[in-house]
Every structure is written in structure tokens, then in C-alpha cells.
N, C-alpha and C positions, 0 to 999 in steps of 0.2 A: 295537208290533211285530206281525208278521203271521203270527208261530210261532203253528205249533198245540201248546197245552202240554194233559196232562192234566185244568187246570181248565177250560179250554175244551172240550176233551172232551164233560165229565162234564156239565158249560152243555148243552151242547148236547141229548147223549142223555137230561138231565130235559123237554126238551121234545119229547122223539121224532123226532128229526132223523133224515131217510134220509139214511143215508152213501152209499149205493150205488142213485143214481136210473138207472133204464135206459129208455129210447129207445123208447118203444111203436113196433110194427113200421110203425105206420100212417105213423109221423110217417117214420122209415126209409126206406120206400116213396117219401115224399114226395120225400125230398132226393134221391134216386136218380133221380127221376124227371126233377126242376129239374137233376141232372147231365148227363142225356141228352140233352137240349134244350142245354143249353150246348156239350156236343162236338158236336150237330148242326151250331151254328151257329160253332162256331170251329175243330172239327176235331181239339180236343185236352181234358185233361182238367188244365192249369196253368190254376188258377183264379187270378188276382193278389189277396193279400189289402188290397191299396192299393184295388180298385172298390169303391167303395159298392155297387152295385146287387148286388154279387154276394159282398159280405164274407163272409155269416151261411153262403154254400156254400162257401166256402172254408176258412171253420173246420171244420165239418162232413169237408170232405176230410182236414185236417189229423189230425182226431180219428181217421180212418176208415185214413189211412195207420197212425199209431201203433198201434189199436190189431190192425192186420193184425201189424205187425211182433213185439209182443205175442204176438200168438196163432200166429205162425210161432216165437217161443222157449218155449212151451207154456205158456203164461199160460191157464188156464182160466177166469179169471174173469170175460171178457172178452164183451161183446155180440158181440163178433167171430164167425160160423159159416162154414163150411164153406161152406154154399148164399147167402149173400152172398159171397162168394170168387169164387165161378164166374160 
């Protein structure tokens, strides 16, 4: 089974497991940057998660719409700011 139960938990935080990994900005920057070039050259920002060449930015949108929508219903926890917004 794929639940997450308390003994899994507890597994896990004996070995110091990050529950909560965040996105260094550098790497952020990156994907933003790999989106920009893409709208350049196709004019839009539907990435198809079916391209290979361009799956790993299409999660990354994925991730990026959710966690806008997140942080539009006041989810603070959220990598999501203000100045990535704009």
C-alpha cells in the first residue's frame, strides 16, 4: 500500500527525512528561464506533458499553476511570492 501511516512517519523522521524540500531560487530562475524561450518560440505557455523534450517543464508548470492557485486561497506555506507572480 502506498498510505502514508504513522509507522512510516516515524521511519522516516528517524532518519531525518525533509518533508518540506524547497526549490533553491537558482534552480527557479532556471525553469523560468527554459519557459521563456519556449513562449518565444511557440508563442504560448501549454507546454504538452506527452513531449519528451519538454516533460520535466511541464511538471514544473504544473507544480507552479497549483501552487499560484494555493497561494491565491492564502496558503502561506507555499514557495509561491508575490514577485514570482508579476
Amino acid at each position: 500500500s502506498s498510505r502514508m501511516t504513522e509507522d512510516r512517519i516515524e521511519r522516516l523522521n528517524k532518519l531525518n527525512f525533509e518533508w518540506k524540500v524547497k526549490l533553491p531560487e537558482k534552480q527557479w530562475i532556471q525553469r523560468y528561464q527554459e519557459l521563456v524561450s519556449y513562449v518565444r518560440e511557440f508563442g504560448h505557455a501549454r507546454v504538452p506533458r506527452s513531449s519528451p523534450r519538454y516533460s520535466s517543464l511541464a511538471f514544473w508548470l504544473s507544480n507552479q499553476r497549483t501552487n499560484f492557485r494555493r497561494f491565491q486561497s492564502g496558503d502561506s506555506s507555499l514557495q509561491m511570492t508575490e514577485k514570482r507572480i508579476q
